[in-house]
N, C-alpha and C positions, 0 to 999 in steps of 0.2 A: 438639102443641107440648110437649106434656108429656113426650114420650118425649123432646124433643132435650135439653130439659133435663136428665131422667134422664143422657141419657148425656155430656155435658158433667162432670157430677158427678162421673159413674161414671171418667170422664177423669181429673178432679181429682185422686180418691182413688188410680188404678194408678199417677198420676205422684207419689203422696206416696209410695205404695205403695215403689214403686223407687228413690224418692229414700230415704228410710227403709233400703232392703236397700242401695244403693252408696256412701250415708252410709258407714257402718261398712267398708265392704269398703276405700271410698276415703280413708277414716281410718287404719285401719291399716296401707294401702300408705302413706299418708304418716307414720306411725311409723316404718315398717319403713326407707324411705328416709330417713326424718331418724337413727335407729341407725347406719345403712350409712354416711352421710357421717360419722357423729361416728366412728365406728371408723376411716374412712379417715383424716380428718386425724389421729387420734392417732395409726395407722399411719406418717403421713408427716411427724409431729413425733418420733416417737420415727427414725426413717429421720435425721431433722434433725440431732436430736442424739448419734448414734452417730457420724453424718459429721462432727461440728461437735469429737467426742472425741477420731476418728481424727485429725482436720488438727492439732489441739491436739498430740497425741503425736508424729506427724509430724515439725511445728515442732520441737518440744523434740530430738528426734533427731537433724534436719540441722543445729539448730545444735552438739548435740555432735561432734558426725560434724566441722564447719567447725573447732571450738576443737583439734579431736587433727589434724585435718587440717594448721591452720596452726601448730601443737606440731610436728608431722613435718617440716613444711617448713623451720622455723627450725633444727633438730636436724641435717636433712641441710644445710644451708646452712651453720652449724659446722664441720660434717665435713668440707667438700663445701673450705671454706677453711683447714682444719688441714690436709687431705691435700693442698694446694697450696703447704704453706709445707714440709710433708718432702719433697714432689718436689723441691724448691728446695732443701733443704739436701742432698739423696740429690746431687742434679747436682752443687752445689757442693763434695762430700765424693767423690766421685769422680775428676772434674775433680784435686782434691788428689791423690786416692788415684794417678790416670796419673802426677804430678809427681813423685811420688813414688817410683814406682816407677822412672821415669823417671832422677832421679836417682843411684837405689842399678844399676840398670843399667850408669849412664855410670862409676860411680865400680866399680864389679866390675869392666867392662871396662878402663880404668885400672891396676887393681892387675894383671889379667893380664897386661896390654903392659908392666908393670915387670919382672912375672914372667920372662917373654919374653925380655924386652933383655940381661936382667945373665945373668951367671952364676951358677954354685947357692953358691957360696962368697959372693958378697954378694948372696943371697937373703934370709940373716939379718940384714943389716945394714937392706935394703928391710922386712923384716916390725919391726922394732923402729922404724921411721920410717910404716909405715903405721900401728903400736900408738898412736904418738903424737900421732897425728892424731886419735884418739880414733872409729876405725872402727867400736867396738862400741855407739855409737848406734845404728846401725842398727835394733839389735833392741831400744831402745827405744820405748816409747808416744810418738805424739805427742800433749802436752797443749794443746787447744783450751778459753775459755773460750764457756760454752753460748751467749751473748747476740752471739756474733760472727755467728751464724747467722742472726739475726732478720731478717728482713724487715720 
């Protein structure tokens, strides 16, 4: 009975034994793995806060990017209704300009059927009656004031 004892002992001591050697082995793996997690979460705070910089930058961008965007919009919007108020006065200034030609037409063909009709002896008499109709308007300006045009 003495040997079982012995070796119950003998039990004891190879299981301190080994607890003693995977102590430390099993310690240090739990160091090594407590290092490894604290490295990864800093890893995926500092990951946090780079993504948390870029969206900050981001923001700040799209909204300058929206303020020149709707600066662009209002600008061509200006434009977009100045150049619909000279189309308007281009048609209406034309429109004029046909009547006008219109009428130096009707009055040219006029003086030549006068031409026409008489004889060249009172041809002079026709040109001192066309003079005094005051013909050489014509080749004046016409003066419009600007505000006739407004829409």
């Amino acid at each position: 009975m003495a040997s079982t004892v012995g070796t119950p002992s003998k039990s004891l001591s190879s299981d301190e034994d080994l607890r003693q050697i995977v102590d430390p082995r099993k310690r240090k793996r739990m160091i090594s793995n407590r290092e490894s997690a604290r490295r990864s979460r800093m890893r995926k705070q500092k990951q946090l806060d780079d993504l948390t910089s870029q969206a900050s930058l981001l923001k700040t961008e799209n909204e300058q990017i929206a303020v020149n965007f709707n600066f662009t919009t209002q600008l061509y919007l200006n434009l977009e209704a100045e150049n619909s108020v000279l189309r308007a006065q281009m048609a209406e200034l034309r429109h004029r300009l046909d009547s006008l030609n219109e009428i130096i037409s009707f009055i040219k063909s006029s003086t030549r059927n006068l031409y026409d009709c008489e004889e060249h002896d009172e041809v002079s008499e026709i040109d001192g009656v066309v003079d005094s109709w005051g013909l050489p308007f014509l080749n004046q300006p016409i003066m419009a004031a600007g505000d006739m045009f407004m829409c």
